[in-house]
C-alpha positions in Angstrom: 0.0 0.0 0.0 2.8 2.3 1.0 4.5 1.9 -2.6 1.2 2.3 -4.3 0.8 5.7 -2.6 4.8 6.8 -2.8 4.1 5.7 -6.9 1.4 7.8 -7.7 2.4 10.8 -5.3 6.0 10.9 -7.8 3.7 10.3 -10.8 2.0 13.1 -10.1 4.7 15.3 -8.3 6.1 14.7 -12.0 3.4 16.1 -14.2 3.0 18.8 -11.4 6.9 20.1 -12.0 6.3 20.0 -15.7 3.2 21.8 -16.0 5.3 24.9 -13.7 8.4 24.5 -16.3 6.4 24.9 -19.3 4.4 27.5 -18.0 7.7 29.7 -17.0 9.3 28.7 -19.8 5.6 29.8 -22.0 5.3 33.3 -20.3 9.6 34.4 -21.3 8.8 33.9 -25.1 9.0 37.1 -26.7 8.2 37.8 -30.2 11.6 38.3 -32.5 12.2 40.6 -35.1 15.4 41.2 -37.0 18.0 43.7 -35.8 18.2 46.8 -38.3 21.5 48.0 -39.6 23.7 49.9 -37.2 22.0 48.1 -33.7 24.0 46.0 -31.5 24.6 42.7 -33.5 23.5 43.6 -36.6 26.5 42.2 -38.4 26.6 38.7 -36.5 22.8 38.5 -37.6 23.5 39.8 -41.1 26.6 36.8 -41.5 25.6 34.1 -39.8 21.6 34.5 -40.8 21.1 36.4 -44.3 24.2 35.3 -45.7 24.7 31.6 -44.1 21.0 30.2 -43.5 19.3 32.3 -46.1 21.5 32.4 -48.4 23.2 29.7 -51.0 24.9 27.8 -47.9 21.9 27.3 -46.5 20.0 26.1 -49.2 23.1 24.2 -50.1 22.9 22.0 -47.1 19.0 22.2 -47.0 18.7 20.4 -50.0 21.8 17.8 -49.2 20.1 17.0 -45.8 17.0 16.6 -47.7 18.5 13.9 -50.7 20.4 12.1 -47.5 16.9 11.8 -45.6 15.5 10.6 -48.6 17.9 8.3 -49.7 17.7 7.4 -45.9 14.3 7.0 -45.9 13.9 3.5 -47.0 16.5 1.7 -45.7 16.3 3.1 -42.1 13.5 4.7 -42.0 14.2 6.1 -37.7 16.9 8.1 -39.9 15.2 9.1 -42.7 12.7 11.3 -41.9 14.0 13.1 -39.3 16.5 14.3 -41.6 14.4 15.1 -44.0 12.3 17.5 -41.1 15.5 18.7 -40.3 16.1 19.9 -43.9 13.0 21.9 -44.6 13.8 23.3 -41.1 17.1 24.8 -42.2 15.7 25.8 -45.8 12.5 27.8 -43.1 14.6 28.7 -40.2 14.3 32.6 -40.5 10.2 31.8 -40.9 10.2 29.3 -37.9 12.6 31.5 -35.7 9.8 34.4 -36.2 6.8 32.6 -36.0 8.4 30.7 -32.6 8.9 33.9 -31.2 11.9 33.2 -29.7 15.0 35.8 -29.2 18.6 35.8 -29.4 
């Protein structure tokens, strides 16, 4: 009886804890918009976003995740599409990154 009660107090001690993390975590999120030119970290933003994950990099190593996942796809398939998510999310990261409305 005493392990049935210590069980389900944990179980719900544990679903308790997340609920406050994702709540604290839920209420920081601030909406993200891009630095303009001449603000603090403008050129870090301009290199590592407009000309690496925008631009032909980006795509570059979009599209080769992309071919890997599907070439992945049917032989392991626990491989395969995950890479392939991870793909359209580099090829969408300035989208995602906004529409999360996370900061940096």
């Amino acid at each position: 009886m005493h392990r049935l009660l210590a069980k389900r107090f944990l179980s719900a001690a544990d679903y308790g804890i997340t609920l406050v993390l994702l709540a604290v975590i839920g209420s920081a999120a601030q909406a993200f918009s891009a630095p303009a030119q001449g603000d603090l970290g403008y050129d870090i933003y301009d290199i590592v976003v407009n000309q690496g994950v925008k631009g032909p990099l980006g795509f570059v190593g979009g599209v080769a995740a992309f071919l890997f996942g599907v070439s992945r796809l049917f032989s392991n398939i626990m491989i395969g599409i995950p890479t392939i998510v991870a793909a359209v999310c580099l090829i969408k990261a300035d989208s995602i990154l906004q529409t999360f409305g996370m900061t940096i």
